[in-house]
N, C-alpha and C positions, 0 to 999 in steps of 0.2 A: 604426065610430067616425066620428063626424063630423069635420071638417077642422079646426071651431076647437076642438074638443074636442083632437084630437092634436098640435094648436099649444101648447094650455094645459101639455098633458104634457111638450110639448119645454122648453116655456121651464122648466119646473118642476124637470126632469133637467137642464137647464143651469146653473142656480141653483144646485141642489144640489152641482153637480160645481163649481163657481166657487167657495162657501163650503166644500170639502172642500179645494181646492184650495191656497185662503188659507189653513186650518190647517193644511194640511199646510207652505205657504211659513214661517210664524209658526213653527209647530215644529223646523224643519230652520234657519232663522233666531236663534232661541236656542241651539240645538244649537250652531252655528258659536260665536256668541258665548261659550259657556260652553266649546270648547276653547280660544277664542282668550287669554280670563281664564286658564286651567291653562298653555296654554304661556308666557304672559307671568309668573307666577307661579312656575314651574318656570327660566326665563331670571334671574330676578329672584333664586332663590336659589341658582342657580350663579357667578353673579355676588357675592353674599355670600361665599359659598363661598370663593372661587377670592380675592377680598379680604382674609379672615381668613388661607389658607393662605402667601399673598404677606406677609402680615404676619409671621407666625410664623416664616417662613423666614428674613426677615431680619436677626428678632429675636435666632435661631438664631445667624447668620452676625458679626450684632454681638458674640455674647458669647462667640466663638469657638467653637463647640459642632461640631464637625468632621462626626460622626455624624450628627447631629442636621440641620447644614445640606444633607448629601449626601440625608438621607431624604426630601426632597420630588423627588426626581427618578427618573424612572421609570427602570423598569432600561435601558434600552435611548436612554436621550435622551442628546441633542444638545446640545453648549456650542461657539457658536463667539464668539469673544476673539480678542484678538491673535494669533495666529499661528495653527495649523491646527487645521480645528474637531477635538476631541473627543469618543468617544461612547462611554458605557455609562459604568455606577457607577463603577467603578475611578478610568478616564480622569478624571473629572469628581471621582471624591474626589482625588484626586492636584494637579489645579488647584486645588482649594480650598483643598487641606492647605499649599500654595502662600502663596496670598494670605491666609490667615486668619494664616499667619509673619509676614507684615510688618510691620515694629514699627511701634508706632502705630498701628493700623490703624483707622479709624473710618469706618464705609458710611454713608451715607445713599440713601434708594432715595423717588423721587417719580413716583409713578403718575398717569398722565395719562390714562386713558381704563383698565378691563375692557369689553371686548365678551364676548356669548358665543354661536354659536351657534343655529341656530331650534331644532337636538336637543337644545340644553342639555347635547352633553357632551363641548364644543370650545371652548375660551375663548383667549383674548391680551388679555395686560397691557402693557399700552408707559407709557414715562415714562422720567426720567434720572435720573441717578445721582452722586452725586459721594463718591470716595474722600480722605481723606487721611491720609497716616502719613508717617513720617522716611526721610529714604534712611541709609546706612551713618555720614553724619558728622554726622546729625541733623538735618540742614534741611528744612524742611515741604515735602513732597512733596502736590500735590493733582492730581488727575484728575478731570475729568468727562467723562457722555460722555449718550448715550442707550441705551435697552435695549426689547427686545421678547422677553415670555417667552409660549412655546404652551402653555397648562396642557389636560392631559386627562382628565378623569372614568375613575377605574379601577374595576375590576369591584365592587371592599370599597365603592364609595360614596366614599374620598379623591378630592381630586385632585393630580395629580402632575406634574412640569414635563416634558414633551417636547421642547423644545426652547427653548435661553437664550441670547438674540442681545446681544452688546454693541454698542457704535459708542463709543472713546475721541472726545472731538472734541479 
């Protein structure tokens, strides 16, 4: 074989391998791109999710629905409030069955940020909150405060509160 003869064949093989090269970059290239579309996608309806469930909970909690408010928390979470945190359903129906008494009682709940997770099955909702109802001789009693709640995707596809941070201010 002659020299420029095996020059042509190099360059030829290098060509080829350069344009294999590039689709292979071009394919692994979209590849990226099309999980990165599914995980944003997948974040995007955890974040729905976890919206709707914050909604309903305190829909729940507005219309005093005792059962109903306790169902969104996971067996085993965390409530810490004013005095010593709280944990597991009982604990936390028992605060509720609490404050759902208070005469008067009217919540409102303002969400300032869902984040969730790159796995999408770890979320926190933070925003404040303002209570108000009568104390014993009727006088408008109001509290606000801040709150951070850890919501986490359970096995059924719910998701459920892990842990439920107040801050009275």
């Amino acid at each position: 074989m002659t020299r420029s003869r095996s020059l042509v064949l190099l360059v030829i093989a290098l060509s080829a391998t350069t344009v294999a090269s590039g689709c292979r970059y071009r394919w692994l290239e979209r590849r990226m791109a099309a999980h990165q579309r599914a995980m944003q996608q997948r974040i995007a309806a955890a974040e729905d999710a976890i919206r709707t469930a914050s909604a309903d909970s305190v829909r729940a909690a507005q219309a005093k629905d005792l059962e109903k408010t306790v169902s969104y928390y996971a067996p085993n979470a965390i409530m810490f409030g004013v005095g010593a945190p709280v944990q597991g359903i009982e604990g936390i129906r028992k605060v509720w069955q609490q404050l759902l008494a208070t005469p008067n009682l009217q919540m409102k709940l303002t969400t300032i940020s869902i984040e969730v997770s790159r796995s999408a099955d770890l979320g926190w909702e933070y925003g404040s909150f303002e209570a108000n109802s009568t104390d014993a001789k009727g006088k408008p009693v109001t509290q606000k405060g801040k709150y951070v709640v850890i919501w986490k995707l359970q096995p059924d596809g719910s998701w459920k509160i892990e842990a439920d941070l107040s801050n009275p201010q």
